[in-house]
PLY file of the C-alpha trace (Angstrom):
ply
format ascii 1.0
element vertex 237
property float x
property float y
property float z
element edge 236
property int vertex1
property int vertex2
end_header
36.35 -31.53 3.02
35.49 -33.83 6.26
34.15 -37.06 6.11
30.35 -38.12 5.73
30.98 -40.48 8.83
33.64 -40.62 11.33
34.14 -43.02 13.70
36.56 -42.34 16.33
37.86 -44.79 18.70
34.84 -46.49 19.26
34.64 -49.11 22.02
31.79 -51.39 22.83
30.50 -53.59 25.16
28.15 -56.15 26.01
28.20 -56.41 29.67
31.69 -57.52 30.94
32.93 -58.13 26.82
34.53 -55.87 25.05
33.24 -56.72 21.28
34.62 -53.62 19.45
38.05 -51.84 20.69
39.20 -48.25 19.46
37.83 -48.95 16.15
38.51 -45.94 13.91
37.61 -45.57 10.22
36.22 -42.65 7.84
33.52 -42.70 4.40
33.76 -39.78 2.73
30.58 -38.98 0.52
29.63 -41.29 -2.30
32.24 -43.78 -1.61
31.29 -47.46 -1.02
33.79 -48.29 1.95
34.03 -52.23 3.01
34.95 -53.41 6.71
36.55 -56.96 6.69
36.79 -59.30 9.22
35.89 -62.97 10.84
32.70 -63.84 12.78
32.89 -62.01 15.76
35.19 -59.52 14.59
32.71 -56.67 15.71
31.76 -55.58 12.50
28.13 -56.07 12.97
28.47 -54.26 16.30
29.88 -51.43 14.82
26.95 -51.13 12.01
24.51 -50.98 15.48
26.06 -48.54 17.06
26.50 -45.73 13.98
22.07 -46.77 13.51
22.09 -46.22 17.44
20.66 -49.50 18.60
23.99 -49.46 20.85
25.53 -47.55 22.66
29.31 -46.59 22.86
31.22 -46.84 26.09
34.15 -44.50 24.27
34.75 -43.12 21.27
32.14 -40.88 18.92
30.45 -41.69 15.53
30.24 -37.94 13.57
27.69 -37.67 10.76
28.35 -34.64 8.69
30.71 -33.36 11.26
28.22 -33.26 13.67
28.10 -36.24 16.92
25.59 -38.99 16.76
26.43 -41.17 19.18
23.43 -40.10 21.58
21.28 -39.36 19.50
18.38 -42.04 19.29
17.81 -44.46 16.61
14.93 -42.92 14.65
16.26 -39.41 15.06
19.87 -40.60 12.97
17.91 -42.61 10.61
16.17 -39.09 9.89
19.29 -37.68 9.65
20.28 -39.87 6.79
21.39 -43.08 8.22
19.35 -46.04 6.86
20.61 -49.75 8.42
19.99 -52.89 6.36
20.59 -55.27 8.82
21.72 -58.85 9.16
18.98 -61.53 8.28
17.13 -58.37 6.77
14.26 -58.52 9.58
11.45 -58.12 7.22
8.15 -57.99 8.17
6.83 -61.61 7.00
3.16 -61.07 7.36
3.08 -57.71 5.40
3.11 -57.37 1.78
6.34 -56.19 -0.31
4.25 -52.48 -0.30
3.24 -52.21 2.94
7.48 -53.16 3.87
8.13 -50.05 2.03
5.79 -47.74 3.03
7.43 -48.60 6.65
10.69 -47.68 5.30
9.38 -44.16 4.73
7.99 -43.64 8.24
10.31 -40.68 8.65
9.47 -39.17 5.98
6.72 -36.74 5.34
7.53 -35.57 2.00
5.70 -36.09 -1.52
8.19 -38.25 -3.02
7.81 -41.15 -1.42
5.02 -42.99 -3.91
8.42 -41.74 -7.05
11.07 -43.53 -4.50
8.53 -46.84 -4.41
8.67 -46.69 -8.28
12.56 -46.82 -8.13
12.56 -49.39 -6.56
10.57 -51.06 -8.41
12.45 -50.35 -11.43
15.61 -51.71 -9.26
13.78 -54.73 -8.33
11.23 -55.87 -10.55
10.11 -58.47 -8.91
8.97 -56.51 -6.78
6.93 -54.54 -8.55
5.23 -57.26 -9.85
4.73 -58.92 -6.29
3.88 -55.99 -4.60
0.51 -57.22 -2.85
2.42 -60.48 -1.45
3.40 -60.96 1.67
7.58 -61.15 2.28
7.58 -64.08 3.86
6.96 -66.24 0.98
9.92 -64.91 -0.62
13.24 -66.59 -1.83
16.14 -65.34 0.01
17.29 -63.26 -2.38
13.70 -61.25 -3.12
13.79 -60.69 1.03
17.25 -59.10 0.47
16.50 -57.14 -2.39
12.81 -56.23 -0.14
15.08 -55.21 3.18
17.38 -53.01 0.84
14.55 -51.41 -1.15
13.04 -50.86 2.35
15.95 -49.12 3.67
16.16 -47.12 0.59
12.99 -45.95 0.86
14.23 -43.52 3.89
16.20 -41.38 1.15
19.74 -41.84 2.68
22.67 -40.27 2.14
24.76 -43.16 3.83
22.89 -46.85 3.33
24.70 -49.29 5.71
24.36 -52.93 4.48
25.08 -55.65 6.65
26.13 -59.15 4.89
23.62 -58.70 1.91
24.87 -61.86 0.26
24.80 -63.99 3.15
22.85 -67.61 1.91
22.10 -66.81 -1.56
23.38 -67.56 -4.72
26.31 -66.67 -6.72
23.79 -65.39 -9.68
21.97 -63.53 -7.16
24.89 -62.40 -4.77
25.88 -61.02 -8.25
22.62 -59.27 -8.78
22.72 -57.40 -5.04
26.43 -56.30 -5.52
25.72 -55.04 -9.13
22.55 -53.07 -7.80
25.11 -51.72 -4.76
27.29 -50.24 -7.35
24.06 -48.73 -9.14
23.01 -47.25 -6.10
26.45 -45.39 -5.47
25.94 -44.03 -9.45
22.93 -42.60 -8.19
24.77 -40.75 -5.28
24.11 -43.13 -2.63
27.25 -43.33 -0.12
27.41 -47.29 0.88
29.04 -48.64 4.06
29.44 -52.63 3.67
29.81 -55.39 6.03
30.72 -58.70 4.17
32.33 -61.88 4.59
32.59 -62.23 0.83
36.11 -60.02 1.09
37.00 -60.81 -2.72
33.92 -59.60 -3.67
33.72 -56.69 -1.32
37.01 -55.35 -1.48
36.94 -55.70 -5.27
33.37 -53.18 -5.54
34.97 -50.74 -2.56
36.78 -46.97 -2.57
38.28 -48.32 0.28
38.68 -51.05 2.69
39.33 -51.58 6.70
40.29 -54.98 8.10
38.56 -55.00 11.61
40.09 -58.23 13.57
39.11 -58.86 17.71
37.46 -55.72 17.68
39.94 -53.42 16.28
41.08 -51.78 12.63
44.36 -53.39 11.76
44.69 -52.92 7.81
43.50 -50.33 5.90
43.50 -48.76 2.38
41.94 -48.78 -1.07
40.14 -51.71 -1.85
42.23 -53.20 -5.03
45.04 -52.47 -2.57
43.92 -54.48 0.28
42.49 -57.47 -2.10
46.62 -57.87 -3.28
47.94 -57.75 0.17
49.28 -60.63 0.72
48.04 -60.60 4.84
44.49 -60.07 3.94
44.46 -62.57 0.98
46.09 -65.57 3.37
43.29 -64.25 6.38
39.97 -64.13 4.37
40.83 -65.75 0.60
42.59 -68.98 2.05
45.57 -68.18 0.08
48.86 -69.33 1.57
0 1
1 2
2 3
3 4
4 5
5 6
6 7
7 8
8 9
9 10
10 11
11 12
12 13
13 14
14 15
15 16
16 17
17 18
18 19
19 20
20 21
21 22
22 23
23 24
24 25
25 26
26 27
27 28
28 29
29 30
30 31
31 32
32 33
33 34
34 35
35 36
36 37
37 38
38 39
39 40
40 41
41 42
42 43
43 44
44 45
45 46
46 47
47 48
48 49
49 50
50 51
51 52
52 53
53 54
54 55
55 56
56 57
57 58
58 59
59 60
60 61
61 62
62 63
63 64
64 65
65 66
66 67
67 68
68 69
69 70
70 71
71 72
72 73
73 74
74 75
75 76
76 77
77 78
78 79
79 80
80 81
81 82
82 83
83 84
84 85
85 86
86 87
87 88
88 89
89 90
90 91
91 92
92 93
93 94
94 95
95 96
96 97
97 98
98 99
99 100
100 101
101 102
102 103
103 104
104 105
105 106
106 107
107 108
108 109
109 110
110 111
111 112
112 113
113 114
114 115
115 116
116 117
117 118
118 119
119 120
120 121
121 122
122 123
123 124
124 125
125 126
126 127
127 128
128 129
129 130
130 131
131 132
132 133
133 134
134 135
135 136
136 137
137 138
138 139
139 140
140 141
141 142
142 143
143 144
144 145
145 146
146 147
147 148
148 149
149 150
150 151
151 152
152 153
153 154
154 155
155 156
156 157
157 158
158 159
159 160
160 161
161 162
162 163
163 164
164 165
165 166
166 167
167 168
168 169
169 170
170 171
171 172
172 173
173 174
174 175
175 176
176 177
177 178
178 179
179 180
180 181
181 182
182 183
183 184
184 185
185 186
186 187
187 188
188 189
189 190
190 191
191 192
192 193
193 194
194 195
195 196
196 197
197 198
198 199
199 200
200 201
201 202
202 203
203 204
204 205
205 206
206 207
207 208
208 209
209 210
210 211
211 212
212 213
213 214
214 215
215 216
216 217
217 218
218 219
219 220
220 221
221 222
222 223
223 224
224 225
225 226
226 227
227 228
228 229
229 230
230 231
231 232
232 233
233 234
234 235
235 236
C-alpha cells in the first residue's frame, strides 16, 4: 500500500536561497510522523509547501498517490490537507465559534455543527468560551483554538507546526496528549517540533531534516536512542 504523502526530492527557494534541498520523506495513513531539526533547518518550509503556500522549484509532494504540488492552496486543503501553522494565526477579533466555522469553509456538508461539538468535547474551554473573542486567550487556549480550527476541515492528514512553542510544560502536555487522541480517532499527524524528546517519543516515525536536507531517519524510539540525534537536539554529549 503507498503512502498517504510523499515527498520526493523537494527543493525550495526563496529568491537566490536554497532553504530546503532534496528533502525526501513518506507518512503512511494514521501514523504520526515527526521531522527534527534546528531553526532554519527548513522544516517549516516544507509544512508550506505540502499546504501550497510555496512553491517547489524540484521535487513533487503526492497525496494519495496523486501530485499536489500545483495544485492551489484551498483546492489541497479540500483534498484533505489541513495546516496548523506556526504562531497559529488566529483570527483575534473573532470569537472561538466564528474561528471554527472558518475552518469549515470548504466544506459544505451537514456535519460540520457534530465536528464543532468534538471539539468542544476535546477542548472544553472552548466550549465554554465560545462567544469570546481569541485574542484574549492564553497561549495555550489559541493553540488548542488554531488546532480545533484546522480540525474542523475533516482531514485525513493534520500538519502541526511547533504546537508547543511558548507554553507550558502542563499544557505542552495537554496538546501532545490530545495529538495522540486525535491519531486514535484516525487522524494521520505530520509534526514539526523543536521539543525532539517529546516528539520523537509520541511518533511512528521520525526524519532528522538538517540545512535543508533528511539526514537520519527511522522509528521514533529508534531515533530518540541514537546517540547523533540525542548529542544534536537533547544536549547530551
Amino acid at each position: 500500500m503507498s503512502p498517504l504523502l510523499e515527498v520526493r526530492n523537494l527543493s525550495v527557494a526563496y529568491g537566490a536561497i536554497e532553504a530546503v534541498r532534496d528533502i525526501t520523506f513518506s507518512v503512511d495513513e494514521g501514523q504520526i510522523v515527526s521531522l527534527i531539526g534546528a531553526n532554519g533547518a527548513g522544516k517549516t518550509t516544507t509544512l508550506r509547501t505540502i499546504s501550497g503556500l510555496l512553491r517547489p522549484t524540484r521535487g513533487e509532494v503526492l497525496f494519495r498517490g496523486k501530485p499536489i504540488h500545483k495544485q492551489a492552496a484551498h483546492e489541497i486543503l479540500a483534498s484533505g490537507i489541513a495546516h496548523c501553522p506556526e504562531g497559529r494565526r488566529l483570527f483575534g477579533r473573532m470569537t472561538v465559534e466564528e474561528n471554527l466555522q472558518l475552518g469549515a469553509y470548504v466544506r459544505n456538508d451537514a456535519g460540520i455543527e457534530a465536528d464543532m461539538q468534538r471539539v468542544y468535547e476535546l477542548f472544553p474551554v472552548l466550549g465554554e468560551r465560545r462567544q469570546n473573542k481569541a485574542g484574549l486567550f492564553s497561549g495555550g487556549e489559541q493553540q488548542m483554538l488554531a488546532i480545533g480550527r484546522a480540525m474542523m476541515s475533516k482531514p485525513k492528514l493534520l500538519m502541526l507546526d511547533e504546537p508547543s512553542m511558548g507554553l507550558s510544560p502542563i499544557m505542552t502536555q495537554r496538546i501532545f496528549d490530545t495529538i495522540k487522541e486525535l491519531q486514535a480517532g484516525g487522524t494521520t499527524i505530520l509534526l514539526v517540533e523543536q521539543n525532539a524528546l517529546a516528539a520523537l517519543a509520541l511518533s511512528d516515525r521520525g526524519y532528522v531534516i538538517d540545512l535543508g536536507s533528511t539526514t537520519l531517519e527511522g522509528p521514533g524510539l529508534d531515533l530518540l536512542a541514537d546517540q547523533r540525534v540525542r548529542a544534536a537536539y537533547l544536549g547530551e554529549g
